[in-house]
C-alpha positions as CSV (number, residue, x, y, z in Angstrom):
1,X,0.0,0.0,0.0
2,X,1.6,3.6,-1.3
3,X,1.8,6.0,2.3
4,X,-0.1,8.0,0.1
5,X,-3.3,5.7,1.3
6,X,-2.7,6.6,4.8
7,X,-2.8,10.1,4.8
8,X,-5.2,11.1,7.2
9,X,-6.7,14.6,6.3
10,X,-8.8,14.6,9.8
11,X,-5.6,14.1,11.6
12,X,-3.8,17.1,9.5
13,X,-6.6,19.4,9.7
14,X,-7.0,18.8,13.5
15,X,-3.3,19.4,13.9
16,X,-3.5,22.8,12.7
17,X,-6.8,23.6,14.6
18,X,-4.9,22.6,17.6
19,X,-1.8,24.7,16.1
20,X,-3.9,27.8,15.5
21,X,-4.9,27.6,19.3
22,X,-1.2,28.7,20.3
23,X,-1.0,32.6,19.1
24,X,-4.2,32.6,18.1
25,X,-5.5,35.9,17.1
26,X,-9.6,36.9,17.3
27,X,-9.6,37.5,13.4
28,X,-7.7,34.1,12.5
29,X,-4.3,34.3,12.5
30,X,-2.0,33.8,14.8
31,X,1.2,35.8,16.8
32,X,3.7,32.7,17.6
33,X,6.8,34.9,17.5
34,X,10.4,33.6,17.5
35,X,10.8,31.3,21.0
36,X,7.9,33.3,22.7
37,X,5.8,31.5,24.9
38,X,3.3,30.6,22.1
39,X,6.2,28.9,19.8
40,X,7.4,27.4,22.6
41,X,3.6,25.6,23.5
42,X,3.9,24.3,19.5
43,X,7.5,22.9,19.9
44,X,6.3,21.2,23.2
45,X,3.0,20.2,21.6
46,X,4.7,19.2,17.9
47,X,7.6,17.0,20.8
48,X,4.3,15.2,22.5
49,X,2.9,13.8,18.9
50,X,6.5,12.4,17.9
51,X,7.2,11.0,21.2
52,X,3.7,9.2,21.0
53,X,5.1,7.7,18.0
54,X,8.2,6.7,18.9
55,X,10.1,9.4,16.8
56,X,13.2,10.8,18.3
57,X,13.1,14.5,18.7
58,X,16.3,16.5,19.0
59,X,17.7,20.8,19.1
60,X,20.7,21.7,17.8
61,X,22.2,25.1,19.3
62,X,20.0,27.6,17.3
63,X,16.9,25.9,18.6
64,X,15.8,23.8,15.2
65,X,14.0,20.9,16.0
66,X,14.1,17.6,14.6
67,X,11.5,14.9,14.3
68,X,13.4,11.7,13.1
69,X,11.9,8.5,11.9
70,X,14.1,5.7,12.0
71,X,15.5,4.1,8.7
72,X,16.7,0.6,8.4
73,X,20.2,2.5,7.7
74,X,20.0,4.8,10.7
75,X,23.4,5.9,10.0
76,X,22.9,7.0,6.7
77,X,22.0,11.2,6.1
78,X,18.0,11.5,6.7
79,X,15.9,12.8,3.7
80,X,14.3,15.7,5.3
81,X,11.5,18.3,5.2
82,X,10.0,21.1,6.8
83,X,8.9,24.7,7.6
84,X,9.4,27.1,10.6
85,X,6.1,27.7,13.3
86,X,6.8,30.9,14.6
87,X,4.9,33.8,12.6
88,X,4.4,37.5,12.1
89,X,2.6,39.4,14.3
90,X,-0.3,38.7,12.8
91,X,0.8,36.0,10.7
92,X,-1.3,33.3,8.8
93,X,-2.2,30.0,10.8
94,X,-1.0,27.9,8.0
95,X,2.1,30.0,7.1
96,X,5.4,27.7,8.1
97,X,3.0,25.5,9.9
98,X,1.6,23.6,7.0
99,X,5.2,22.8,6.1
100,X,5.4,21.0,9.5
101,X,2.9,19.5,10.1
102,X,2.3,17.7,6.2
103,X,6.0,16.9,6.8
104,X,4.9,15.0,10.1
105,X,1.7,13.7,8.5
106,X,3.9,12.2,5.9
107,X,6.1,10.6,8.6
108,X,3.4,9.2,10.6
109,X,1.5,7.9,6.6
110,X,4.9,5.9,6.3
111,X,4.2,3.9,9.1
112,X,0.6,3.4,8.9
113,X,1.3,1.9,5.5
114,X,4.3,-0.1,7.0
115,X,6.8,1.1,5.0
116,X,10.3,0.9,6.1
117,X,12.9,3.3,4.5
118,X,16.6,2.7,4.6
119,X,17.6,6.4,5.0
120,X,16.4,8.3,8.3
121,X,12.8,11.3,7.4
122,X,13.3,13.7,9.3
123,X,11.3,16.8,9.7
124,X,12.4,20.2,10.8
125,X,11.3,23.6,12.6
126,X,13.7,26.3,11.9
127,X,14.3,28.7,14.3
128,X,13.3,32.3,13.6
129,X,12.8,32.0,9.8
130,X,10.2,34.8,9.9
131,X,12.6,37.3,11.5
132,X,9.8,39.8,13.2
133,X,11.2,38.8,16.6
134,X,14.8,38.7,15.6
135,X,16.3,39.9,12.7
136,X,17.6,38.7,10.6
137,X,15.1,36.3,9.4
138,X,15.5,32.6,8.0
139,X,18.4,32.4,10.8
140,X,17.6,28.9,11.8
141,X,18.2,27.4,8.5
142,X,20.6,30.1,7.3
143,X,22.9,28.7,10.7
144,X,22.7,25.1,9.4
145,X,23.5,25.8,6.2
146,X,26.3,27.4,7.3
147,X,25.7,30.9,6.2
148,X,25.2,33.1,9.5
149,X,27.8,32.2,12.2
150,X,26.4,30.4,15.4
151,X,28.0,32.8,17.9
152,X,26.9,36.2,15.7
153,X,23.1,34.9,15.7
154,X,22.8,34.1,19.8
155,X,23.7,37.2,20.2
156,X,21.4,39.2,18.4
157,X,18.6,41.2,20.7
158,X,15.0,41.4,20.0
159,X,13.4,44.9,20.8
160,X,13.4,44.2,24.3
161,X,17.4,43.8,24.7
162,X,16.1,39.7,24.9
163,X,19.5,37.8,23.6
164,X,18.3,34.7,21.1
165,X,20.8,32.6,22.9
166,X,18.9,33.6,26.4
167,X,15.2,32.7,24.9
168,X,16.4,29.5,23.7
């Protein structure tokens, strides 16, 4: 059976109802900045589904979050996927999010299908990629990539004088 089969559209679409809780603005939207307490709930939340399924959830030291699904070759470099969840201040519930959470969903149809693959999934939620709390933006995956330097980026202060290396 193709994982395809086991998507479960009720399970996605409940994921982001329960996503759009944390921020959650009265118009529809949401204000999940950067490592507030908001995008903290949905890394905790996001950590609580994985763990139910026996993924193994990991930071590295700018805060992005992985959700890794086992291969048979565990070893081997993971085929991975993604978004960020924080937003703008009034950002869009699905904005980052979606990337997520279909990410997960396609994690979780792999194994209601029963499919084994020999290279690690992973999924990932890059720190600050929208950049309204911090700037500059798209600094989680900019830092993996190797284009902003750790040290530089934990440094930087939100308006408050709130060091990104203190939030996280």
């Amino acid at each position: 059976m193709p994982a395809s089969d086991k998507i479960d559209e009720t399970r996605l679409w409940q994921r982001h109802v329960d996503m759009a809780k944390l921020g959650g603005l009265p118009k529809g939207g949401v204000n999940r900045q950067a490592l507030s307490d908001e995008d903290i709930a949905a890394r905790k939340l996001l950590g609580q589904w994985a763990e139910a399924r026996g993924y193994d959830v990991s930071c590295d030291a700018i805060g992005n979050m992985y959700v890794r699904r086992a291969g048979t070759e565990n070893d081997a470099a993971p085929v991975m996927t993604g978004s960020h969840m924080d937003s703008q201040p009034t950002g869009g519930k699905y904005d980052g999010m979606y990337g997520v959470l279909a990410g997960f969903e396609a994690l979780e149809a792999l194994d209601d299908a029963g499919i084994r693959t020999r290279r690690p999934v992973e999924v990932v939620a890059w720190t600050n990629e929208e950049g309204s709390r911090f700037q500059p933006g798209a600094m989680g995956s900019a830092v993996w990539g190797g284009h902003y330097e750790l040290s530089k980026m934990l440094a930087v202060e939100d308006r408050a004088g709130v060091k990104l290396g203190d939030a996280l």
